[in-house]
Residue frames relative to the residue before (quaternion, step in Angstrom):
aa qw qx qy qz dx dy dz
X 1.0000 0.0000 0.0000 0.0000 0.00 0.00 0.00
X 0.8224 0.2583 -0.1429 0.4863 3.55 0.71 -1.08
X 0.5816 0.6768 -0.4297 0.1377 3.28 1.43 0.13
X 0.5474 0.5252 -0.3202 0.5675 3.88 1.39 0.17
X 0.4812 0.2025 -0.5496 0.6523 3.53 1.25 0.93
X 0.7163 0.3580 -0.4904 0.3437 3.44 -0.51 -0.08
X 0.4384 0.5816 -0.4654 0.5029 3.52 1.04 -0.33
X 0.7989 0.3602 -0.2264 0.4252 3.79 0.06 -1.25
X 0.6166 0.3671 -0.4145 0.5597 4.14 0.38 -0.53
X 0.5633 0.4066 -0.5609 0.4504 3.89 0.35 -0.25
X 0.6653 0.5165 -0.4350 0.3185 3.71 0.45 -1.33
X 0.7561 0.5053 -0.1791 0.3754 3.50 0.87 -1.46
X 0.3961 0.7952 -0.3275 0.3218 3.23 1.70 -0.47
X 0.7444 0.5506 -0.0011 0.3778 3.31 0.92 -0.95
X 0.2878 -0.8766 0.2571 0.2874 3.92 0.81 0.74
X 0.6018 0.4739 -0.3541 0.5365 3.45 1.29 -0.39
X 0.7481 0.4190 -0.3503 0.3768 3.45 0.76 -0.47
X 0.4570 0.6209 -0.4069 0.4899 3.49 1.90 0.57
X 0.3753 0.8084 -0.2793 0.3574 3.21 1.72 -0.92
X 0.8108 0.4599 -0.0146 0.3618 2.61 0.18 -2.29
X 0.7500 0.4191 -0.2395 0.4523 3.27 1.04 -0.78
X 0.3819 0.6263 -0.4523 0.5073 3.51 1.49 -0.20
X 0.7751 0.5261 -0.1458 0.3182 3.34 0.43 -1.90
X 0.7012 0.3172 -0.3152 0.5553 3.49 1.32 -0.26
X 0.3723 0.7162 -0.4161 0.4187 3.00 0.73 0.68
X 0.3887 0.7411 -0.1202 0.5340 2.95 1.55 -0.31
X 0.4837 -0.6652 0.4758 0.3118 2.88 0.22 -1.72
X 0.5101 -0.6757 0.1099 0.5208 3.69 0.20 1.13
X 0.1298 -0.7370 0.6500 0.1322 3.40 -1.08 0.72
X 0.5340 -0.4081 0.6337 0.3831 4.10 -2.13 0.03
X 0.5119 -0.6773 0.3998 0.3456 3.05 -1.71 0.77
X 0.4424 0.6033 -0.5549 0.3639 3.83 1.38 -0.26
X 0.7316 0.4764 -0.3158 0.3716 3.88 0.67 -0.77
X 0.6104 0.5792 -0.2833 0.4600 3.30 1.18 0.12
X 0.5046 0.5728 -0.3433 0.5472 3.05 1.36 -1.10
X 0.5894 0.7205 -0.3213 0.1741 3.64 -0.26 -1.28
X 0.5863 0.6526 -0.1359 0.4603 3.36 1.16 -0.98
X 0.7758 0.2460 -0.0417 0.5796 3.26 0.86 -1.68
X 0.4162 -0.5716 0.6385 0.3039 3.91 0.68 -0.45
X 0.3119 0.7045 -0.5441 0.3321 3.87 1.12 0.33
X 0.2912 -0.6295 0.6691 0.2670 3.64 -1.08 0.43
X 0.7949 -0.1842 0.3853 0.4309 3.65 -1.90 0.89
X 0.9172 0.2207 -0.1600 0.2907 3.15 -0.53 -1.36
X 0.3910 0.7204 -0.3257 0.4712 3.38 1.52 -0.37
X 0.9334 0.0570 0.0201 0.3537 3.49 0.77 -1.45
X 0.0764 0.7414 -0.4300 0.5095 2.18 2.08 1.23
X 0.8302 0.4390 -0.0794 0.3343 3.65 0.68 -1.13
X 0.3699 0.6860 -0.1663 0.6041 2.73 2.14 -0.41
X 0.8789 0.2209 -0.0899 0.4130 3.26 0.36 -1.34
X 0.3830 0.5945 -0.4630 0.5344 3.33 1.84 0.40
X 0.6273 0.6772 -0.2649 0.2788 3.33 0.46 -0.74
X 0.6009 0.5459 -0.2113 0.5444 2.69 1.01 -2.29
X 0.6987 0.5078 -0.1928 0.4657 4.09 0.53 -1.58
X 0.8416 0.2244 -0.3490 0.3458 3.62 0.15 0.43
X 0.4791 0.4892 -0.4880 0.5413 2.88 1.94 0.36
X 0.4224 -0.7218 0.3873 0.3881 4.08 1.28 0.19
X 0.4188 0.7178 -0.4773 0.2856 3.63 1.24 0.63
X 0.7464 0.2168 -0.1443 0.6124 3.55 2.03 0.33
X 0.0193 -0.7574 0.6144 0.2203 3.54 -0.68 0.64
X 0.4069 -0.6494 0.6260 0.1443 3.93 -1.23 0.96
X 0.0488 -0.7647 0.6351 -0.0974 3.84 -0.96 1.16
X 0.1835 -0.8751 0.4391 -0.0879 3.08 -0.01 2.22
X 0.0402 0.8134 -0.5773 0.0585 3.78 -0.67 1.43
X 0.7086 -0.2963 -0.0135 0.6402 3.24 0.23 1.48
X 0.8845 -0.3109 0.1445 0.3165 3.32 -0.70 -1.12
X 0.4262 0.6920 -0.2498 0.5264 2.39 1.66 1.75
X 0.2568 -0.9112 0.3210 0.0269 3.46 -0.48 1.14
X 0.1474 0.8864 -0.4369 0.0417 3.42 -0.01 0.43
X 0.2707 -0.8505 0.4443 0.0776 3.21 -0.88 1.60
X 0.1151 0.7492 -0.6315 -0.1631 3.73 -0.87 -0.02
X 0.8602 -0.2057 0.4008 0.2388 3.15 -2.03 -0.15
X 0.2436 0.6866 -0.6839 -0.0388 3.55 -0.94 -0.17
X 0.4167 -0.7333 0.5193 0.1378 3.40 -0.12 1.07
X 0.7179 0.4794 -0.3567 0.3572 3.24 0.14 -2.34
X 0.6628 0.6444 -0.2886 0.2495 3.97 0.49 -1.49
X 0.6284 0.3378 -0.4812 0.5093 3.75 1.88 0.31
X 0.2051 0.7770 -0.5688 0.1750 3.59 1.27 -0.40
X 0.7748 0.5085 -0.2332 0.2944 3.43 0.29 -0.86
X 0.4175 0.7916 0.0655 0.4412 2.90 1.45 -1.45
X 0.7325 0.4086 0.0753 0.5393 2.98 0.60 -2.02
X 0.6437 0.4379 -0.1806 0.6012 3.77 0.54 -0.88
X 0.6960 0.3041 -0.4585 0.4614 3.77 0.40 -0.66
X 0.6868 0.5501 -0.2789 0.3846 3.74 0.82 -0.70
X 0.6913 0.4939 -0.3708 0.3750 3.10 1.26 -0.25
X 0.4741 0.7323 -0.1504 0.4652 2.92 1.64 -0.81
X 0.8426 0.1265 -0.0894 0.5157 3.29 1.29 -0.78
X 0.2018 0.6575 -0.4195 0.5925 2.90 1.75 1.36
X 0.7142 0.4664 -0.3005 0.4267 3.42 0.92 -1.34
X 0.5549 0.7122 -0.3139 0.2939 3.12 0.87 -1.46
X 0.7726 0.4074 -0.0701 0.4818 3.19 0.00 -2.18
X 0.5727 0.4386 -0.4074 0.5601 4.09 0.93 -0.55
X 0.8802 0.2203 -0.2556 0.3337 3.87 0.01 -0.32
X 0.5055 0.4471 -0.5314 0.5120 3.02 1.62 0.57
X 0.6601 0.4432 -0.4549 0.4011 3.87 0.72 -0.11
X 0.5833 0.6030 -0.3600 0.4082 3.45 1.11 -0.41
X 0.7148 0.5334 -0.2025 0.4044 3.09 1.63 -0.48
X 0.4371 0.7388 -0.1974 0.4734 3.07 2.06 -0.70
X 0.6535 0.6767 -0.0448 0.3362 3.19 1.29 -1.79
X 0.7144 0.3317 -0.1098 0.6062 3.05 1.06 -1.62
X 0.6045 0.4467 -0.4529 0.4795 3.81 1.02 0.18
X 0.4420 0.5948 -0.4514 0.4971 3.77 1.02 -0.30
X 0.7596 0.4652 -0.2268 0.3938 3.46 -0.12 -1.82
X 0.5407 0.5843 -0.3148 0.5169 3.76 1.45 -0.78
X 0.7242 0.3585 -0.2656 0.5258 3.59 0.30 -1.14
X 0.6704 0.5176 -0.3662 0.3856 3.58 0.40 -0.89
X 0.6835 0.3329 -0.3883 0.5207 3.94 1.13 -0.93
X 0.5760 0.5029 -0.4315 0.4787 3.62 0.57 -0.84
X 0.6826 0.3061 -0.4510 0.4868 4.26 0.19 -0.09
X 0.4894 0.5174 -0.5993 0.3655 4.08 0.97 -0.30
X 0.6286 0.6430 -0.3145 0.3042 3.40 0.77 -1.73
X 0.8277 0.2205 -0.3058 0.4157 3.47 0.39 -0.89
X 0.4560 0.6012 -0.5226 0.3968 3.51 1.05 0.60
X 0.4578 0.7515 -0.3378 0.3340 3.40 0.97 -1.05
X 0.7663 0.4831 -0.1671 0.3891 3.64 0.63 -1.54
């Protein structure tokens, strides 16, 4: 069940391979223009962009001896939903936290009061 999220936070795990995905964001780019950024060699981000591709967060469109990356959005959809999900969580358990503070805090005014 979780094994194509874990497939994708490894991919993203990694800061150049956030890079990369910023950068196609853009719009599809070659891998010599990718590379550039990092001083990575070909083969360097060659491996990078395997990665990025088997977590399906890129699809690669070979013409001879040419690469070209692009984007695949849908492939965090997933990703995205587990985080949001646990966005919700942790927001309404502090929201709950909160409104018990503000409790204790009026309930200590009160017994000053007397």
């Amino acid at each position: 069940m979780y094994e194509q999220l874990d497939t994708t936070f490894s991919a993203l795990a990694h800061p150049a391979r956030r890079a990369i995905l910023t950068q196609l964001r853009a719009g599809e780019a070659n891998v010599t223009t990718l590379a550039e950024p990092y001083g990575m060699s070909l083969p360097a981000i060659s491996r990078h962009l395997k990665v990025l591709e088997g977590a399906g967060l890129i699809a690669r469109t070979v013409n001879g001896r040419f690469h070209r990356c692009r984007l695949v959005p849908e492939a965090a959809n997933e990703a995205g939903d587990w985080l949001q999900n646990h966005r919700r969580f942790w927001t309404d358990r502090l929201d709950s936290l909160a409104d018990y503070v503000d409790k204790l805090n009026k309930d200590s005014q009160g017994d000053n009061d007397e």
